[in-house]
C-alpha positions as a Markdown table, in Angstrom:
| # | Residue | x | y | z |
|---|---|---|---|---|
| 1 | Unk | 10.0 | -3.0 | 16.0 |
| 2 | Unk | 7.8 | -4.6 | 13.4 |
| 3 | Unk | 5.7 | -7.6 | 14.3 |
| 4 | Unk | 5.0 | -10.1 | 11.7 |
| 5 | Unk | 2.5 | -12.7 | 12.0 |
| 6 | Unk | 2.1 | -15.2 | 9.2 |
| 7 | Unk | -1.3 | -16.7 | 8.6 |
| 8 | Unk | -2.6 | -19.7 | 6.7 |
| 9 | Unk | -6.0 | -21.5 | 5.4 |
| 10 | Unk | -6.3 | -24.5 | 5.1 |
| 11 | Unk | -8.8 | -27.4 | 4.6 |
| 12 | Unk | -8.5 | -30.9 | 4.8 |
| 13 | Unk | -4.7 | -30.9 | 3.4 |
| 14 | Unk | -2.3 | -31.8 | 6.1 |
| 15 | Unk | 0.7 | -33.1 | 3.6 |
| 16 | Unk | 0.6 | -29.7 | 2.0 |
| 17 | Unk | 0.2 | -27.8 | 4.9 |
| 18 | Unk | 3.0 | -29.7 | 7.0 |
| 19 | Unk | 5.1 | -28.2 | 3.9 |
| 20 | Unk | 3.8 | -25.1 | 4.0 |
| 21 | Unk | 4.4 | -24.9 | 7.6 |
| 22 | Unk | 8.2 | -25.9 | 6.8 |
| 23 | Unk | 9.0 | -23.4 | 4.8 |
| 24 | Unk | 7.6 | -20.6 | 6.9 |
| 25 | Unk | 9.7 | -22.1 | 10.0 |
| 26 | Unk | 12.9 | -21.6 | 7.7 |
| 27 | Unk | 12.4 | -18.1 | 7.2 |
| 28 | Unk | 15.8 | -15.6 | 7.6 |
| 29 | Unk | 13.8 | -13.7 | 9.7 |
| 30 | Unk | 11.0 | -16.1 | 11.3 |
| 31 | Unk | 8.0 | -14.6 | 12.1 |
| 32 | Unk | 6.9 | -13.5 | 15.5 |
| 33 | Unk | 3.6 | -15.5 | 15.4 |
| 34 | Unk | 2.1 | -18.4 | 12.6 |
| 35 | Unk | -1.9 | -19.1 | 12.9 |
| 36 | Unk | -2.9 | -21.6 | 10.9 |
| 37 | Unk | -6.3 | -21.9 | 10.7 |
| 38 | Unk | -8.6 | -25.2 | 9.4 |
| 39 | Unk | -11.8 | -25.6 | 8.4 |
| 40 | Unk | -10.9 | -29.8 | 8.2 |
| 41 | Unk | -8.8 | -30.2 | 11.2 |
| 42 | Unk | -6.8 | -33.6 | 11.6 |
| 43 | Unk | -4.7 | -34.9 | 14.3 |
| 44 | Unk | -1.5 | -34.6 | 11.1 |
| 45 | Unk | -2.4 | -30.8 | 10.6 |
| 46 | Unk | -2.3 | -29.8 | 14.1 |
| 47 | Unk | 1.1 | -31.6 | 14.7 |
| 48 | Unk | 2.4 | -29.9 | 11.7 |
| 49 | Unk | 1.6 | -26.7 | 13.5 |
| 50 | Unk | 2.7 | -28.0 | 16.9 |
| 51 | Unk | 5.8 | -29.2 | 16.0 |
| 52 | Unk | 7.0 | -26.5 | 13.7 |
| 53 | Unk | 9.9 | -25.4 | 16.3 |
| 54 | Unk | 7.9 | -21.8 | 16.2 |
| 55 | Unk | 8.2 | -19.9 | 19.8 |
| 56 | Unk | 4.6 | -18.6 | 18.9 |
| 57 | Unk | 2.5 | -20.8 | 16.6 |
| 58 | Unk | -1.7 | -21.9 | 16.9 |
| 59 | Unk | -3.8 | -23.8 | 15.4 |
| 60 | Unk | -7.7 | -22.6 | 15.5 |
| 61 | Unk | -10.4 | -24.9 | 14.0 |
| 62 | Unk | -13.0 | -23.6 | 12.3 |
| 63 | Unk | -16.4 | -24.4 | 10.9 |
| 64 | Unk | -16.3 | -24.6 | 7.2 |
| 65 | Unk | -17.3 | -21.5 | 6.3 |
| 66 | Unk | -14.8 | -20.2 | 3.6 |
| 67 | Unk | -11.7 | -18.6 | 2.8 |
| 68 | Unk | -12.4 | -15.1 | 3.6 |
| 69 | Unk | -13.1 | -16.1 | 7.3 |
| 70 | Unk | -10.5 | -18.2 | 7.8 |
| 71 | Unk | -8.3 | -15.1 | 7.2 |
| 72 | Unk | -10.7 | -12.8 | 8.9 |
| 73 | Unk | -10.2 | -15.2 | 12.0 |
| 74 | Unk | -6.6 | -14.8 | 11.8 |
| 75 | Unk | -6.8 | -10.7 | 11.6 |
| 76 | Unk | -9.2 | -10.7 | 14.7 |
| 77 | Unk | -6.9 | -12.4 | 16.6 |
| 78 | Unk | -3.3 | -11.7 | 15.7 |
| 79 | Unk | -0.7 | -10.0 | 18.1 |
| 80 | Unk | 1.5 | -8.2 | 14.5 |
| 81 | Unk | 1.3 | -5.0 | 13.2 |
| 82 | Unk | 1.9 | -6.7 | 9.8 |
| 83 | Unk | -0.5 | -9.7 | 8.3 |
| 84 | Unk | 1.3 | -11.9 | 5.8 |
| 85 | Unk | -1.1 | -14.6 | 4.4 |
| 86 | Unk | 0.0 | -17.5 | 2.2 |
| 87 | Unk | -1.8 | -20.5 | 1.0 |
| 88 | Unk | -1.4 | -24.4 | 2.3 |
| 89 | Unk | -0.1 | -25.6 | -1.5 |
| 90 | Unk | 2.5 | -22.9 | -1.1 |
| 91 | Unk | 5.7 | -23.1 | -0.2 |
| 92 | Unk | 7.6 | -18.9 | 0.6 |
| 93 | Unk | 11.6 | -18.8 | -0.3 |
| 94 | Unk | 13.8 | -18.2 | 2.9 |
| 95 | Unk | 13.9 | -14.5 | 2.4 |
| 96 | Unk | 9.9 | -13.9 | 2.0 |
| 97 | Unk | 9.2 | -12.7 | 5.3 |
| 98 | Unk | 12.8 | -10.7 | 4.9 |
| 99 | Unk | 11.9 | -8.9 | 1.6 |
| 100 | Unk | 8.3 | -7.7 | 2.9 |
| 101 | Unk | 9.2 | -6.3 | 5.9 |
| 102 | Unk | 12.2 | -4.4 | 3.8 |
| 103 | Unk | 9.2 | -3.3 | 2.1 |
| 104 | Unk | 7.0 | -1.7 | 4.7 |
| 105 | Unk | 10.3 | -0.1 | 6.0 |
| 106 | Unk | 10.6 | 2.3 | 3.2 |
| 107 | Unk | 10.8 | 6.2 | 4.2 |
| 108 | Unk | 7.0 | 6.1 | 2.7 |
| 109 | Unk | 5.9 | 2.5 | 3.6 |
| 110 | Unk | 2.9 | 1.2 | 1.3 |
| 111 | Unk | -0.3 | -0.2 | 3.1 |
| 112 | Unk | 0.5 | -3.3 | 1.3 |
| 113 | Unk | 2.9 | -5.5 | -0.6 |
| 114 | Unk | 2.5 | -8.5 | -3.1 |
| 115 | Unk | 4.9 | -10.4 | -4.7 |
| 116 | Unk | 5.9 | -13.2 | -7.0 |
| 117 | Unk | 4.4 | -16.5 | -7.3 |
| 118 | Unk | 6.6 | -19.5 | -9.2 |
| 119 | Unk | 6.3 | -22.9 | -9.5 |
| 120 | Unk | 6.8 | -25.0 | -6.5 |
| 121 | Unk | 9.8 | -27.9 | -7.8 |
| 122 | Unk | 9.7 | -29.9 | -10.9 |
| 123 | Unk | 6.8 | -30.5 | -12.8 |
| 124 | Unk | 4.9 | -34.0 | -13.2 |
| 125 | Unk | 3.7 | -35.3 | -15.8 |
| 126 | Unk | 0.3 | -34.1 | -16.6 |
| 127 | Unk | 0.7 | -31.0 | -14.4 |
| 128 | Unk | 0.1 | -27.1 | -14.8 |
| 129 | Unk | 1.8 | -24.0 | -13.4 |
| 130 | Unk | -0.5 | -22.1 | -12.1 |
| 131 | Unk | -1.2 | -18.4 | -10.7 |
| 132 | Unk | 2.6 | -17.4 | -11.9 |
| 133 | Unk | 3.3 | -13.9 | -11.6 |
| 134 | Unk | 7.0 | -13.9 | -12.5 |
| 135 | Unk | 7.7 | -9.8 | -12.5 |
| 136 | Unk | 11.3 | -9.3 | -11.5 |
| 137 | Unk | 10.3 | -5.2 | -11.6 |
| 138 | Unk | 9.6 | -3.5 | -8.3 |
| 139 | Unk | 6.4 | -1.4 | -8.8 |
| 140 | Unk | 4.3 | 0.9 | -6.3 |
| 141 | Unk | 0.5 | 0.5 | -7.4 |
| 142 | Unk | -2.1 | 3.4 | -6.7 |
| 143 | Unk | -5.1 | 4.6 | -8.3 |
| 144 | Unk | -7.8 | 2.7 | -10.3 |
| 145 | Unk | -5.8 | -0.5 | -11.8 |
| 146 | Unk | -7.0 | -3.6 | -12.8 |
| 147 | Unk | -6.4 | -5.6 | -9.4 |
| 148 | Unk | -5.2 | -8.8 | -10.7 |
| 149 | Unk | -2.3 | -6.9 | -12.2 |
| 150 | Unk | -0.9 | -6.1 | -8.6 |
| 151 | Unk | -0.5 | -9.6 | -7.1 |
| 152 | Unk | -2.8 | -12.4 | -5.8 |
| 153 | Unk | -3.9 | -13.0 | -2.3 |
| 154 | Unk | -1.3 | -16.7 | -2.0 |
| 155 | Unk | 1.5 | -13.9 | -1.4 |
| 156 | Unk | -0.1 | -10.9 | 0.3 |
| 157 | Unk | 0.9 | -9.0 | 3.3 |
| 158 | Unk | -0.7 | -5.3 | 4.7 |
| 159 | Unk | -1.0 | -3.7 | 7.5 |
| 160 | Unk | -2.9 | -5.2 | 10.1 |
| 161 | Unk | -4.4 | -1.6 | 11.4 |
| 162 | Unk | -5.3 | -1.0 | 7.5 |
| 163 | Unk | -7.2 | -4.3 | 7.2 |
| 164 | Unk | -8.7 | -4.2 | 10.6 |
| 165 | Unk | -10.0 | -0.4 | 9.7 |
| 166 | Unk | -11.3 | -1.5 | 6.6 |
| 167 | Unk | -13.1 | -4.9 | 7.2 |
| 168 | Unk | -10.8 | -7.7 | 6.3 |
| 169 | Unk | -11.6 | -10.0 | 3.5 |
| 170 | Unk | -15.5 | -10.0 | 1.9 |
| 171 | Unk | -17.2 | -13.4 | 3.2 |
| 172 | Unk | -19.1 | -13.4 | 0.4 |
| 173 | Unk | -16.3 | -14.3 | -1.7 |
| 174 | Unk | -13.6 | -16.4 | -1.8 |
| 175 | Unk | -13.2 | -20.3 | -1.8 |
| 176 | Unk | -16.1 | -22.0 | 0.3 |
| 177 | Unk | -18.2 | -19.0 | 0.0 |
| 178 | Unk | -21.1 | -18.8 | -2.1 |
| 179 | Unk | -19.4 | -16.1 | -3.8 |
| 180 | Unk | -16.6 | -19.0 | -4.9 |
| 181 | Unk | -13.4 | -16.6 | -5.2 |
| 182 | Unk | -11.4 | -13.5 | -5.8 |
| 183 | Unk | -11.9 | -12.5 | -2.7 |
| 184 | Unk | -8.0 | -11.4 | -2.6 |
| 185 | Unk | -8.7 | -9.0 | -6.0 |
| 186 | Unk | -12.0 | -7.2 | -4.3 |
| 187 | Unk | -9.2 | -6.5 | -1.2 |
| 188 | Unk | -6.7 | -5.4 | -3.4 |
| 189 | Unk | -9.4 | -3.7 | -5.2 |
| 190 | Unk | -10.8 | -2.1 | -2.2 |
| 191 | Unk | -7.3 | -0.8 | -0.7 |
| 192 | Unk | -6.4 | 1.1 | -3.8 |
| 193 | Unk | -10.0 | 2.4 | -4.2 |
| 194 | Unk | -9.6 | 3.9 | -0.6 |
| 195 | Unk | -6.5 | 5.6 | -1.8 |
| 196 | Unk | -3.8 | 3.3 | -0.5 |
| 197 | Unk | -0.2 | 2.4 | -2.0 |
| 198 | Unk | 0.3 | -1.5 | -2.9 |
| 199 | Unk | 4.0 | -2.6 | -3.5 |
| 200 | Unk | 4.9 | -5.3 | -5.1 |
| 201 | Unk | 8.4 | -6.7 | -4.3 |
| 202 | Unk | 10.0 | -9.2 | -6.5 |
| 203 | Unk | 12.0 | -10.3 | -4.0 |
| 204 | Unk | 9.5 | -11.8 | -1.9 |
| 205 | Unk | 9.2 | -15.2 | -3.8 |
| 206 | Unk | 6.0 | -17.7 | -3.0 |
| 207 | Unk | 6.5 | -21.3 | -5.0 |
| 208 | Unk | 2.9 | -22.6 | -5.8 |
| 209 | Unk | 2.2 | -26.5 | -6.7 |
| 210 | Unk | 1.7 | -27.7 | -9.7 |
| 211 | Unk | -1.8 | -28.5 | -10.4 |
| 212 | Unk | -3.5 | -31.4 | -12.2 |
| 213 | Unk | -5.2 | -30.4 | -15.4 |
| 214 | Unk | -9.2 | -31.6 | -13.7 |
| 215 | Unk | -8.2 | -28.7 | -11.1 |
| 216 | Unk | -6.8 | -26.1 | -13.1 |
| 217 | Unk | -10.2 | -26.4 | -15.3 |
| 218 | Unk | -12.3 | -26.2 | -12.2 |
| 219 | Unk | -10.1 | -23.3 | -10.5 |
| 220 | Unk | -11.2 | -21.5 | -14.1 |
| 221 | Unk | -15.0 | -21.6 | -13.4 |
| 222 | Unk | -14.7 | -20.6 | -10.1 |
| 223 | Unk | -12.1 | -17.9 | -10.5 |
| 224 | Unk | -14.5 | -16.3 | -13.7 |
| 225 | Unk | -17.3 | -17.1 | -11.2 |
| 226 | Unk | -15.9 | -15.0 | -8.0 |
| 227 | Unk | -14.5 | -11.9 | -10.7 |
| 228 | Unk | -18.1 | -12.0 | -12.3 |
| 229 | Unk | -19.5 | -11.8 | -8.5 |
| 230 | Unk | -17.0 | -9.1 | -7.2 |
| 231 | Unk | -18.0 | -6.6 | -10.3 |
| 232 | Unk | -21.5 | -7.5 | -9.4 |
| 233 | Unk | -21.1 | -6.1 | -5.9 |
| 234 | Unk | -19.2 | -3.3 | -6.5 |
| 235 | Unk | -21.5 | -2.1 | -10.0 |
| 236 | Unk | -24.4 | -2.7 | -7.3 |
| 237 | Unk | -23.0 | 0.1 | -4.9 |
| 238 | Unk | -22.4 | 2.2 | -8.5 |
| 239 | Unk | -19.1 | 2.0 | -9.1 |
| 240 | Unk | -18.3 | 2.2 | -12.8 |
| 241 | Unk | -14.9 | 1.0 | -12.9 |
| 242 | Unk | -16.5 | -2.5 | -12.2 |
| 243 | Unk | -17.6 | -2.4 | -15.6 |
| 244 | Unk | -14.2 | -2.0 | -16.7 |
| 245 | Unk | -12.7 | -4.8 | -14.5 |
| 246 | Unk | -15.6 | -7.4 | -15.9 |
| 247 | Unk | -14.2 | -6.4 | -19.5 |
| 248 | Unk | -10.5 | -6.4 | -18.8 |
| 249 | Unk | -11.2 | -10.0 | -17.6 |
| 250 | Unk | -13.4 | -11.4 | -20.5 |
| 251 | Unk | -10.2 | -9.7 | -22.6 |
| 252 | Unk | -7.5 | -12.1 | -21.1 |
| 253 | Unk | -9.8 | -15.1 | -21.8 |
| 254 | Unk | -11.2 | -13.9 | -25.4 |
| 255 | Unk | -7.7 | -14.1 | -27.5 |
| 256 | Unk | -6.7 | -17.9 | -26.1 |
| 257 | Unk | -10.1 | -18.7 | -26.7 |
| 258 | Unk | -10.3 | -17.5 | -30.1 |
| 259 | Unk | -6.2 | -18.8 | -30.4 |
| 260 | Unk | -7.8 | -22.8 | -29.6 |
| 261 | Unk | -10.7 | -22.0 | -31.6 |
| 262 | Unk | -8.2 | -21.6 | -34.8 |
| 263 | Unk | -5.8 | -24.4 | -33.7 |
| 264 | Unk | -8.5 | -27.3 | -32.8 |
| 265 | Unk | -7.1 | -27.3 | -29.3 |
| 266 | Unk | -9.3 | -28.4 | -27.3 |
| 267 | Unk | -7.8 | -27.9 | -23.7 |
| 268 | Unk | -7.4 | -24.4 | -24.7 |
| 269 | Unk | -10.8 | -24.0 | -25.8 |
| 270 | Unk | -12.3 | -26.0 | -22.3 |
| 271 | Unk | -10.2 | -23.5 | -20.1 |
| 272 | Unk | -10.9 | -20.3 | -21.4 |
| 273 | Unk | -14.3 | -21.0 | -22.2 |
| 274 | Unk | -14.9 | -21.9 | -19.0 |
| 275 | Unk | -13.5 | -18.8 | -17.6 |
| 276 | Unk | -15.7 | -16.6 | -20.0 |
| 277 | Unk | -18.8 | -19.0 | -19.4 |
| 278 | Unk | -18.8 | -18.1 | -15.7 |
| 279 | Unk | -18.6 | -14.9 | -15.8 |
| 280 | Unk | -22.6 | -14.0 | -16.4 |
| 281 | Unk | -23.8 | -16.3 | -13.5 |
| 282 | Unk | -21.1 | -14.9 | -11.2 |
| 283 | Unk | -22.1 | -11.2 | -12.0 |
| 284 | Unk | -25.8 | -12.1 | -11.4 |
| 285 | Unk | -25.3 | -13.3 | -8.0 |
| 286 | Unk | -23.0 | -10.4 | -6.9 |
| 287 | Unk | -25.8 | -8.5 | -8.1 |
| 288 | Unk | -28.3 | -9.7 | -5.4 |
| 289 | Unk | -26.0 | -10.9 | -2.7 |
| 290 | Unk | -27.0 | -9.2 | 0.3 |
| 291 | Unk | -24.5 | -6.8 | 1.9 |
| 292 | Unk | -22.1 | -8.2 | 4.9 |
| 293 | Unk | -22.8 | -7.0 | 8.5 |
| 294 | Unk | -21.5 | -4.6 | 9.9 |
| 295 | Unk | -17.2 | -4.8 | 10.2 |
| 296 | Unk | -16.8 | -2.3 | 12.5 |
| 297 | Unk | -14.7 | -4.1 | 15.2 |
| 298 | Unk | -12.2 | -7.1 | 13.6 |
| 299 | Unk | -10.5 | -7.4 | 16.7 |
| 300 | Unk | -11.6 | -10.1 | 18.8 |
| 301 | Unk | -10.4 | -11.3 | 22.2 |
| 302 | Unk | -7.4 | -13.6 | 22.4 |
């Protein structure tokens, strides 16, 4: 029988998380275990988690030391053979959980599976979709492909042996890290470089807020930042195909740019320049950020 455990980071949002936290409790099929972990915690988050009506949910507080470990806490000490991570400003459909685990029962189950992310409600004014990936086509990823192109880590789910055996999410990346972000398209990265299968399955809908336009600006630098630093970590260990992810980013930010450029627009030209601009300082500290220590044991006791 497959064991699902549902995991969520969070920081200093209880509102958001308390809706998070809904959503996952009105799953088809719940999950067997929700940790929520939070690097702010508040009396309002940990009620959220404590009065979710799940047989099997925790809160863990942790010190604020990024994204990546909040997740890395929640692979040490899960009790699932299956990880599925969303984030605290998202909200899954009813039939999330239902859809991956459909996935991972395939006659040749992938190692992981990612899905769509739409907007969470109505938009207000003054507000940007953000992070959509609206794909209704089923597609098995392997090989060398450009990681953003198989799904984001707000709607992620693997293998808990998989992520375990292969060191979790990079600390030095990701949100709160020095390292700023994409820490979910280095492990997406990393899974297919080690020869793995990724499926994503329309059917497993995530709903991600609206965002105001000051944070979708600032979610551009550090985004461009965290891609620029990844590339720089993996073209430090020689791998080529960095060189190729660096580009193919800098491509889906060069045409808008050039598109506001001709138009006067000058939200366009803010946004994507910012993406571009952050690219060169990101890939210079991925360059000479020192290696993590030693993953060899994510499981920790419970």
């Amino acid at each position: 029988m497959m064991i699902v455990t549902v995991a969520v980071a969070t920081r200093g949002r209880p509102a958001a998380l308390l809706r998070c936290v809904e959503a996952i409790a009105r799953q088809a099929t719940p999950p067997s275990e929700l940790i929520v972990v939070d690097q702010a915690p508040t009396p309002e988050a940990r009620a959220a988690v404590q009065n979710s009506g799940l047989p099997a949910a925790r809160y863990l507080e942790q010190e604020p030391l990024g994204l990546s470990a909040s997740r890395n806490l929640a692979l040490r000490t899960c009790a699932g053979s299956l990880l599925a991570v969303t984030d605290d400003d998202c909200a899954p459909d009813s039939t999330w959980l239902e859809a991956i685990a459909a996935a991972f029962e395939r006659p040749t189950p992938p190692a992981a599976v990612t899905g769509p992310v739409l907007p969470l409600g109505d938009a207000a004014p003054g507000t940007f979709a953000v992070s959509l990936r609206d794909s209704k086509i089923p597609v098995d990823h392997a090989g060398r492909v450009l990681p953003w192109d198989v799904g984001s880590g707000g709607n992620f789910a693997a293998s808990v042996a998989v992520l375990r055996e292969h060191g979790g999410w990079d600390e030095r990346l990701g949100a709160g890290s020095p390292g700023r972000a994409a820490e979910d398209t280095d492990l997406l990265y990393r899974l297919l470089r080690r020869g793995f299968t990724i499926r994503y399955e329309p059917r497993a809908v995530v709903r991600h807020e609206w965002q105001t336009l000051a944070r979708r600006l600032a979610t551009r630098w550090s985004y461009g930042y965290g891609i620029g630093a990844m590339c720089g970590i993996w073209l430090r260990q020689g791998d080529p195909y960095a060189a190729r992810m660096l580009a193919g980013y800098a491509r889906l930010h060069v045409r808008p740019l050039l598109g506001g450029l001709r138009h006067a627009d000058a939200r366009r030209i803010e946004e994507h320049g910012r993406a571009l601009a952050s690219l060169v300082p990101g890939l210079l500290h991925g360059a000479r950020v020192e290696p993590p220590p030693s993953t060899a044991s994510m499981v920790a006791p419970r």
